[in-house]
C-alpha positions in Angstrom: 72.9 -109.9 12.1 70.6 -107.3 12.9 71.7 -104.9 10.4 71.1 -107.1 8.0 67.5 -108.0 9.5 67.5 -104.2 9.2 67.9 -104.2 5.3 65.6 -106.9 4.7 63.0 -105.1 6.5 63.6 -101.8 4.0 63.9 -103.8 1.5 59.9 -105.8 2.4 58.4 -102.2 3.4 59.8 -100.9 -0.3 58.2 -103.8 -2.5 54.7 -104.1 -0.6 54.6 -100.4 -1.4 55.2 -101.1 -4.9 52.7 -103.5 -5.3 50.3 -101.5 -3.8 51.1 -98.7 -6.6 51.4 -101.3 -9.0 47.9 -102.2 -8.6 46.5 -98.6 -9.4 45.4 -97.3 -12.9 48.1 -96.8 -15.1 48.6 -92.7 -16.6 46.9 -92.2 -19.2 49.4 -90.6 -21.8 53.3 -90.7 -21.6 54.6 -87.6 -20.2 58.5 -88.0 -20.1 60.9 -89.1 -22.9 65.0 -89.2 -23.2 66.9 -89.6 -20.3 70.5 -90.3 -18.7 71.7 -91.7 -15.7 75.5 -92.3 -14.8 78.4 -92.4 -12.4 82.1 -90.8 -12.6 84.4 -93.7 -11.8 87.2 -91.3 -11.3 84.8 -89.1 -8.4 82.2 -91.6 -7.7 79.7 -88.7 -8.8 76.2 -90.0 -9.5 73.6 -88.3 -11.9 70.8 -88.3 -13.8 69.2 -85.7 -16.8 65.8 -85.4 -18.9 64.3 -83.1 -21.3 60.9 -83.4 -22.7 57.8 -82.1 -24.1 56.2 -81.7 -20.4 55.5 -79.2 -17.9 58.7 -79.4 -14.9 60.0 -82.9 -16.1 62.5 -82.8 -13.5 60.3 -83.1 -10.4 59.1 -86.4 -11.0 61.4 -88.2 -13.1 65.0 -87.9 -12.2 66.3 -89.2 -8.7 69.9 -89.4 -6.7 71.2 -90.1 -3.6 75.0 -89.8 -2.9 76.9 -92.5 -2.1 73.8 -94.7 -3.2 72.3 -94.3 -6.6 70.2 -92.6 -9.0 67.4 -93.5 -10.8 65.2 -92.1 -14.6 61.5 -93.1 -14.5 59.8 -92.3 -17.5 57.1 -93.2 -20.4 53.7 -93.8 -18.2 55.6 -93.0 -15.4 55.2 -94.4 -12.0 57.5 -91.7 -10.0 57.8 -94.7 -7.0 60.7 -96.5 -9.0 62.8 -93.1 -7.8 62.5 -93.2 -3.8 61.8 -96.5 -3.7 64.7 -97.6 -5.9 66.8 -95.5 -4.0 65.6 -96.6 -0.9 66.5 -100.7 -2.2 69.7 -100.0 -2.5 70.5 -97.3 0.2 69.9 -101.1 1.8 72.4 -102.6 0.1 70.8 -103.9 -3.0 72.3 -103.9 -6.0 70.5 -101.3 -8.9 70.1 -104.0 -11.8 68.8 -106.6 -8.9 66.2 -103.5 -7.5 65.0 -103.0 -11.0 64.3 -106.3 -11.4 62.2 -106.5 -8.1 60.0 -103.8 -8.9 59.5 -104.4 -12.3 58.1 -107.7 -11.1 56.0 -106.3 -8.7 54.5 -103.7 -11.3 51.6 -105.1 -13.2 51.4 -102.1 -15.7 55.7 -102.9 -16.7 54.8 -103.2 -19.8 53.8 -99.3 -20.4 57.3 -98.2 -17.8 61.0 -97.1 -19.0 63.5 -96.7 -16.2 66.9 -96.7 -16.1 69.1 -97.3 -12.6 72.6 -97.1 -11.6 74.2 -97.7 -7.6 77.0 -96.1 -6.2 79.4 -98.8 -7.5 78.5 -98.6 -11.0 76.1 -101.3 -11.5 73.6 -100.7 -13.6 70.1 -101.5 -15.9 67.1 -100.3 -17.7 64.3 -101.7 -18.8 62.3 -100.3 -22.0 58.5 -101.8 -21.5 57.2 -103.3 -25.1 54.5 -101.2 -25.2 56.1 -97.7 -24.5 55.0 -95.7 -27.5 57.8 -95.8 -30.4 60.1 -94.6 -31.4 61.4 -96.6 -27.9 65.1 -98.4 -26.8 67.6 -98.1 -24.5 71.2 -98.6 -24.2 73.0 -99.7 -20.7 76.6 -98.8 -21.2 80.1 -98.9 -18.6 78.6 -96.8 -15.6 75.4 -95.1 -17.7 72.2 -95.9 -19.4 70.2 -94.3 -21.7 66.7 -94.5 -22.4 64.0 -92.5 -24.4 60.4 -93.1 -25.9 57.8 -91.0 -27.8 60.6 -90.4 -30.1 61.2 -88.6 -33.5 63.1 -91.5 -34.6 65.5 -94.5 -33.6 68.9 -92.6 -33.6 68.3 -90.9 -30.3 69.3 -93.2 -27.9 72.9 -94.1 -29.6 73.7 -90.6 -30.2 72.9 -90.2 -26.2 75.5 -93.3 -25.6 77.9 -92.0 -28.3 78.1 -88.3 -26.9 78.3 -89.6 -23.9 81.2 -91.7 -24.2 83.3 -89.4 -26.1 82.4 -85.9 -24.4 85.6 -85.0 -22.3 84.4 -83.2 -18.8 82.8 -83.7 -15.6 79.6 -85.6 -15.3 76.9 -82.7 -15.5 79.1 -81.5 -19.1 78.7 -85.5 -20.4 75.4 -86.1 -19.3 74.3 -82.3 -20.8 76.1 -83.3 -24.0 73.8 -86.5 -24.4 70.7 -84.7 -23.9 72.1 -82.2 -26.6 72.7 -85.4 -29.1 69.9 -86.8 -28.3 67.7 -83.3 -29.8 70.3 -82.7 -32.7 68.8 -86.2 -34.2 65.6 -85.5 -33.4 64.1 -85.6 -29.6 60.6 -86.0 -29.1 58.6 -86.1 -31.5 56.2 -83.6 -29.9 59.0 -81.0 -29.3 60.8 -80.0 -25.9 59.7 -77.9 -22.9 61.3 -78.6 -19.9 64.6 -80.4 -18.6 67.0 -81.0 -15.5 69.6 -82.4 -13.9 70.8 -83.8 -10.7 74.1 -84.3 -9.5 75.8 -85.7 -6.5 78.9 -87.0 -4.8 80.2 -90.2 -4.3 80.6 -89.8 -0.4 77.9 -88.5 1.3 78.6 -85.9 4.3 75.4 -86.4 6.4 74.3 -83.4 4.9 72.3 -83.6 1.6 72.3 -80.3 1.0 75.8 -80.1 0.3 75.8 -83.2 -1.1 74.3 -82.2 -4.4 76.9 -80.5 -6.3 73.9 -79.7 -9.3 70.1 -79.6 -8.8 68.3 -77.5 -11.6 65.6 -77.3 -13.7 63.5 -75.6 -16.3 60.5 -76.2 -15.9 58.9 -74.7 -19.1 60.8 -73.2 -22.0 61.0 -72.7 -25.4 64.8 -74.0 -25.7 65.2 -76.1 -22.2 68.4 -77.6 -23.0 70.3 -73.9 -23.7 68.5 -72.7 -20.3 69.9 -75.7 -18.7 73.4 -75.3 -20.0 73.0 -71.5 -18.3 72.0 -72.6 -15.1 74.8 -75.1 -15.1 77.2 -72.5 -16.0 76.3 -70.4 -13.1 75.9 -73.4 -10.8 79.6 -73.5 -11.2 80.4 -70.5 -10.3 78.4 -70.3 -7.4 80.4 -73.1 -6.6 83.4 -71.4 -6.9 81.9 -69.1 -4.6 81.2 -71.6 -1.6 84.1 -73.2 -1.8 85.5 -69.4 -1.6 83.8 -69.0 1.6 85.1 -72.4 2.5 88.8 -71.4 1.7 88.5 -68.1 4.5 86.7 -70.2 7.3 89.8 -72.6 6.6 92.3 -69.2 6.8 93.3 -70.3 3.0 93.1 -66.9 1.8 95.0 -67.5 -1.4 92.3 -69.9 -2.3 89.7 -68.0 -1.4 90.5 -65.3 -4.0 91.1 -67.8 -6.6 88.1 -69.8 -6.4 86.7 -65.9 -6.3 87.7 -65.0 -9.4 87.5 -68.5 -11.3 83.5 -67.6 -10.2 83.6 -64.5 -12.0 85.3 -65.4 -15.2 82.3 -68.1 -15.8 79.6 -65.7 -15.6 81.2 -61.8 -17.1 79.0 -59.1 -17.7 76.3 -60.9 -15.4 74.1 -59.1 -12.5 75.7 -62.6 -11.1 79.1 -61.8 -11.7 78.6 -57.9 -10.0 77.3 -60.0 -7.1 80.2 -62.2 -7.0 83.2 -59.3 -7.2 81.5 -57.4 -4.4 82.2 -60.0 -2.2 85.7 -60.7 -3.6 86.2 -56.9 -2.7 85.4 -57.4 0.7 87.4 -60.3 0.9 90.1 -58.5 -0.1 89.2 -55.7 2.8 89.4 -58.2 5.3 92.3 -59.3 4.2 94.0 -55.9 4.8 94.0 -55.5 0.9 92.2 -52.2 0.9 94.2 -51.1 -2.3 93.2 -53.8 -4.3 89.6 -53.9 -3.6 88.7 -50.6 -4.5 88.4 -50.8 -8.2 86.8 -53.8 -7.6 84.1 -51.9 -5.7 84.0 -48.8 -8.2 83.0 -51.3 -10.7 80.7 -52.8 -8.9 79.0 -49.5 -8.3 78.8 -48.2 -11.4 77.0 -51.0 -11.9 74.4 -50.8 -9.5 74.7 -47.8 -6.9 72.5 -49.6 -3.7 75.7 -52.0 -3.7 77.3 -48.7 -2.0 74.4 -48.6 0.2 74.4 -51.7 1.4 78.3 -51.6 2.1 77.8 -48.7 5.2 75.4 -51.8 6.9 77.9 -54.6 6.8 80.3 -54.0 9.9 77.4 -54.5 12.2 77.3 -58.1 11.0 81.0 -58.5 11.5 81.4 -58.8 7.4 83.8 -55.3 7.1 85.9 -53.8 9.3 84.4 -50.9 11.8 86.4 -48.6 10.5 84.6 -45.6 9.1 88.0 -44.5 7.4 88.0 -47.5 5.5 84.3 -47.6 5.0 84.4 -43.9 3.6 87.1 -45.3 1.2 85.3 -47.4 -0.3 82.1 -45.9 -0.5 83.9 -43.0 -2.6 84.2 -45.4 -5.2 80.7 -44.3 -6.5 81.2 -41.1 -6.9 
């Protein structure tokens, strides 16, 4: 009983705020356009994506939580529907039901586009009938769509269409709507910036490790190519924690693998240098001197202060204190 007296008092607190907001002056001009939000039935991943014609998009209109929801709020944007929304159904609430609620509390609904989804794959948008045209949605199996101030009415279904048949994880699908959405035509005012969340299905108690993609760019000539980029390289930084993760675990094999998977997504990067430096010294600690050093040597010939640096890292237990060894590798930059 009294966690669900609990809920019910998140869930009064959430829409008295909203009708407080509600109440206020409306923006004046839209500032946000086409957007996705979705869930991976097969990882209970949870996501959201936007591009437009507007200065760091990403910081006020896509929201996610994992293991709860995530949320698009767009056109005259009131950026409450994200932590409120969230907050509704972190409480239990289901997203199209949450929607509903604080589109009822909103006296300026008419002027709002949001789309919502919850953890179990329920999910709703709501297009307002004055959002500036070209304007629509689509709410599809465990994603919506949404965009306004468009070039024309084939944005939207391309969004749904990529979306459904685009093989991948959920950051590739959602990226591949955002790219139909501009081949027909975007906004009609051009792009600038664009981001994307995403999550997992479970959360850990730790946020921070909960969100498997959190990037933006906030002001760019071609956003979307930027985006794909970052994503790219979000990967293999991935790779590279769950490296890390493999040798606290003792899975050394692992380790190397998810070490060199991070590599092979980013060659010929500064990223990539980074990433088989500390493969090297993976190897070194591994008692895989041998195999290291021409890992090393090209890392050095790359950047020299990499050889520097290497003298520095027994003290913090991250080589061997062995000066033998250490001399061996250094000698790679010569």
């Amino acid at each position: 009983m009294k966690r669900i007296l609990c809920a019910l008092c998140v869930s009064a607190v959430a829409v008295s705020f909203a009708l407080t907001l509600s109440a206020q002056t409306a923006p004046l001009r839209p500032v946000h356009t086409f957007s996705i939000v979705a869930r991976d039935p097969a990882t209970g991943e949870l996501g959201a994506a936007v591009q437009s014609h507007w200065f760091a998009v990403g910081q006020s209109v896509i929201w996610a939580e994992a293991g709860v929801g995530a949320v698009a709020t767009q056109s005259f944007i009131d950026p409450s529907y994200g932590p409120l929304g969230l907050s509704l159904m972190r409480g239990g609430r289901s997203a199209p039901d949450v929607l509903k609620g604080l589109l009822a509390a909103d006296q300026n609904r008419d002027v709002r586009q949001v789309g919502m989804i919850d953890s179990q794959g329920r999910v709703d948008a709501w297009t307002g009938p004055k959002d500036i045209q070209a304007a629509g949605n689509i709410v599809g199996n465990n994603f919506s769509v949404q965009a306004n101030l468009m070039l024309n009415e084939k944005v939207w279904p391309a969004m749904a269409k990529a979306f459904q048949e685009t093989k991948g994880d959920l950051a590739e699908r959602m990226l591949a709507a955002l790219d139909a959405a501009q081949a027909v035509g975007g906004d009609i005012r051009g792009r600038q910036s664009a981001a994307i969340i995403v999550v997992t299905g479970k959360p850990t108690g730790r946020p921070w490790e909960d969100r498997l993609f959190d990037l933006r760019v906030d002001d760019g000539a071609e956003p979307l190519k930027e985006l794909r980029r970052l994503v790219t390289l979000q990967r293999a930084y991935n790779h590279m924690n769950a490296g890390d993760a493999d040798m606290t675990r003792g899975d050394k094999e692992a380790a190397l693998r998810d070490y060199s998977a991070a590599e092979q997504l980013v060659p010929d990067s500064p990223d990539s240098v980074e990433m088989t430096y500390w493969h090297a010294v993976a190897l070194v600690n591994m008692g895989r001197v041998d195999e290291a050093l021409p890992l090393f040597r090209r890392v050095f010939a790359a950047e020299k202060n990499w050889a520097i640096l290497t003298p520095r890292l027994p003290h913090s237990g991250l080589l061997p204190n062995d000066p033998k060894v250490i001399e061996r590798i250094v000698q790679q930059a010569k």
